[in-house]
N, C-alpha and C positions, 0 to 999 in steps of 0.2 A: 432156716429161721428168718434171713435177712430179706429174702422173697417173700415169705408170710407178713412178715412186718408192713413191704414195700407195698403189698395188696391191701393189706387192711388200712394203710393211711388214703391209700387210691381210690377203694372200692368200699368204703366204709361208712357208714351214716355218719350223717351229720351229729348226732347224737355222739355216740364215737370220737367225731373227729375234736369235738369239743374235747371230750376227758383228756384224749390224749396231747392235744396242745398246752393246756396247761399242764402235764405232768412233763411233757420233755422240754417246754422251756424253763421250769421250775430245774430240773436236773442238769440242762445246759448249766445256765448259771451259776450255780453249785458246783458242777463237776470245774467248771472254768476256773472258779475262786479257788480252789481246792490247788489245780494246778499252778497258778499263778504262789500260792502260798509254799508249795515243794521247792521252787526254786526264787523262795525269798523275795520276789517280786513285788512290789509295794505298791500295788495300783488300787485305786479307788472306786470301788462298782458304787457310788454313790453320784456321780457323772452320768453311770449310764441309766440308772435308776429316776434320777432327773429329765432322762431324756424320751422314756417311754412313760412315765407317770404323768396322769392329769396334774397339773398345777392350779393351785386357785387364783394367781394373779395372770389378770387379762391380759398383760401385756409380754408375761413370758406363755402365755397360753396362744398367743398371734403367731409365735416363732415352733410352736409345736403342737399344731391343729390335731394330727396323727393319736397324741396321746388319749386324746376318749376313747379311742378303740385299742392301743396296744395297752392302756394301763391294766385292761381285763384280762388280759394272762399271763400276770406278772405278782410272783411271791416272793416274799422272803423267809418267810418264817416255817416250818415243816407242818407247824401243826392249823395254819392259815390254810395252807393249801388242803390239807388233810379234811378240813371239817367243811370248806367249799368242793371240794373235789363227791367228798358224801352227801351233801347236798346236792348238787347236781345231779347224781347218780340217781337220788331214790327220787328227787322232784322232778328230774328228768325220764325217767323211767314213766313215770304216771302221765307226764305231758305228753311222750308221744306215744301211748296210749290211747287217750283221750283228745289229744288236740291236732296229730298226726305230727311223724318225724319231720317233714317237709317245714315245718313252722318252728323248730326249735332253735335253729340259728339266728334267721333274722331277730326272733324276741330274744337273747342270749345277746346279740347284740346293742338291739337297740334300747334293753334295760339298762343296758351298761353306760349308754350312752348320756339315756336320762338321769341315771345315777351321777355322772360326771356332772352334768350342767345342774343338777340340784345343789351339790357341792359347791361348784362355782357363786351360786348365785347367793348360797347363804353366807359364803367368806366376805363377800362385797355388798350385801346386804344388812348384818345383823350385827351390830356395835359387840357381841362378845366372839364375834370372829376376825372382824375387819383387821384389827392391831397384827391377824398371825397370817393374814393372805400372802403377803411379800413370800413367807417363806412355808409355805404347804402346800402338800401333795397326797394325792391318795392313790392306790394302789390294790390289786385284785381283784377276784371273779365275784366278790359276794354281791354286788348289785345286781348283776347277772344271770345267778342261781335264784336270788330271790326274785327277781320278776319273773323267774318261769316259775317259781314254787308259787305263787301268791295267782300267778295266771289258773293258773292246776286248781287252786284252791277257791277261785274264785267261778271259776265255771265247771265244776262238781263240791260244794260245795259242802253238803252235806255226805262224799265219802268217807269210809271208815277205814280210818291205818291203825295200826299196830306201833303204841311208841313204850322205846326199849323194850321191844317185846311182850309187853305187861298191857298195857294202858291201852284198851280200844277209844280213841277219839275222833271226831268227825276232820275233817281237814282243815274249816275254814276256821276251827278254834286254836290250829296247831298256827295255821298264818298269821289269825289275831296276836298270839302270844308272840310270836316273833317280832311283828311290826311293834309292840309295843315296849318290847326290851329297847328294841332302836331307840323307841323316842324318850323312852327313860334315862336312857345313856347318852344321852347330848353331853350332860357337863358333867361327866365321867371319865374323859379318854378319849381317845381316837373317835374326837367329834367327826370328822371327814368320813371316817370309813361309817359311822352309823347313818349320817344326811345321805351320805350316797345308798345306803341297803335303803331307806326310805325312797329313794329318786326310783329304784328299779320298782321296787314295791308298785308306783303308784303308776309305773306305765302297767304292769304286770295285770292291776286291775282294768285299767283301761282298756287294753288289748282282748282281756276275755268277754266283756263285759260290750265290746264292739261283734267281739265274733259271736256270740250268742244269738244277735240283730245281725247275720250274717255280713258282716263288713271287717275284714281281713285289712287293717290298718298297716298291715304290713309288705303292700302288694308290690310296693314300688319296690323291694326286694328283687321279686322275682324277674320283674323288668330289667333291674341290671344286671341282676345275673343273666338274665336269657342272651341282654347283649354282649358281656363279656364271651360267653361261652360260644356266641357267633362269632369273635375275632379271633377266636383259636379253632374252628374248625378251617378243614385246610381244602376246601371245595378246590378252591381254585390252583392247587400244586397238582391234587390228585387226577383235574382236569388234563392238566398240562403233560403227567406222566402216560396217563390212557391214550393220548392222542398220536401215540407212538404204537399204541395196539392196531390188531385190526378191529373193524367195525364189534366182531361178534366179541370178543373179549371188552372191549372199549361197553359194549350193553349190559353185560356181565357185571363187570366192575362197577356201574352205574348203578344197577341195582342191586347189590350189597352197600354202596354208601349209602342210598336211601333207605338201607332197612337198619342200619347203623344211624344214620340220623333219628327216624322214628324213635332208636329205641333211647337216644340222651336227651330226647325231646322231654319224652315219656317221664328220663329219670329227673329231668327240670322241673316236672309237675307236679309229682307223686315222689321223688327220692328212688334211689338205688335198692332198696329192698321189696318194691312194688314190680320189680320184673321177676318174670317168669324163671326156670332154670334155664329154659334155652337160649331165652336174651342175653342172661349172663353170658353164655358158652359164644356166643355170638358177637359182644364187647370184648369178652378177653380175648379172640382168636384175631378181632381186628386191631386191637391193641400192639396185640405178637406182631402185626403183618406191618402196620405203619411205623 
């Protein structure tokens, strides 16, 4: 079971890898307090909460740049995480679908992102936030969920879902309705978490409404990633261990790296579920060997 596990975090869509980040750092956390509470420990997860949550004031946001992106998978509540965890699932489910797996990260992200600095900018922009900037924070996926939902919605448009089971409606009245709870809910409560579902919203549109006009706003993505993923291949150890073969081994091994290369190239473009069965059988066995 701990192998299956180990493979599905490894070999797993992006798609995937999302649900399951927020469900085990959601359970980390939890399981931690929990333990901390058995043996009467008095410690305060409101430190660490501080320390991955976006904050609205710029000047503790200088000392914790990081938080636009860790605040997106971080809950507290059971039923926060429950109702974004469902949301992702069914809006992510239709996204890569229709907009292909390959692109569900980077926008997951970078909704979140613009969710963050929406937040920001209304705290230090708008006199009935300004007074509570010093001391707020926002936290969780929902800006995240909702710019892939809103993305979905906005470049099919007129698809037909099934809500509670009952109710056939097109999608992009299911989006309307959501953005517009947001913005009714300003002076409601958890002003922070509604500006920021609005901040995803509005890249979510952006994003599809560029890919339609074929412009993948989110390319510089893939650029880092490609270069990250070149500082972990290990050409040059593998080089170094071959050079102790002979010639015909030393040729051998050369050209299994490069059919190994081709094939993460491959999964850089298109994602891990765009190979063949045999690519797979041919990444795990290199896997086993290195």
């Amino acid at each position: 079971m701990w192998e299956d596990f180990k493979n599905l975090i490894k070999q797993g869509s992006g798609f995937t890898k999302l649900l399951l980040a927020n469900v085990i750092i959601y359970l980390v956390i939890e399981l931690t307090q929990v333990f901390f509470f058995l043996f009467n420990a008095n410690v305060d997860f409101d430190y660490f909460i501080d320390f991955v949550a976006v904050p609205a004031d710029l000047k503790r946001l200088l000392f914790h740049p990081w938080s636009v992106v860790t605040y997106q998978f971080i809950h507290k509540q059971f039923g926060h995480i429950l109702y974004n965890m469902l949301m992702l699932y069914f809006g992510g489910r239709m996204f890569v679908e229709f907009l292909g797996e390959k692109r569900i990260v980077p926008v997951y992200i970078v909704s979140g992102v613009c969710g963050a600095v929406l937040f920001i900018l209304f705290y230090n922009v708008f006199p009935a936030f300004t007074p509570f900037a010093p001391n707020s924070v926002t936290i969780g996926a929902s800006a995240s969920v909702l710019g892939i939902f809103i993305a979905v919605a906005t470049y099919i448009p007129n698809f037909v879902v099934n809500v509670f089971f009952v109710l056939e409606v097109r999608l992009k009245f299911v989006a309307l309705f959501l953005v517009v709870i947001d913005l009714i809910s300003l002076n409601k409560g958890n002003a922070g978490g509604h500006i920021a579902h609005l901040g995803g919203a509005i890249f979510g549109i952006l994003y599809a409404t560029q890919l339609k006009k074929g412009n993948d706003i989110t390319d510089f993505w893939y650029s880092i990633k490609n270069k990250i993923q070149g500082l972990f291949k290990r050409k040059q150890k593998l080089e170094k261990v071959y050079s102790n073969y002979n010639s015909s081994t030393a040729a051998k091994a050369k050209q299994k790296q490069e059919i190994v290369d081709a094939i993460l190239d491959k999964i850089s473009r298109s994602g891990y579920d765009s190979l063949s069965k045999q690519e797979k059988e041919i990444l795990f066995k290199a896997s086993k060997e290195n």
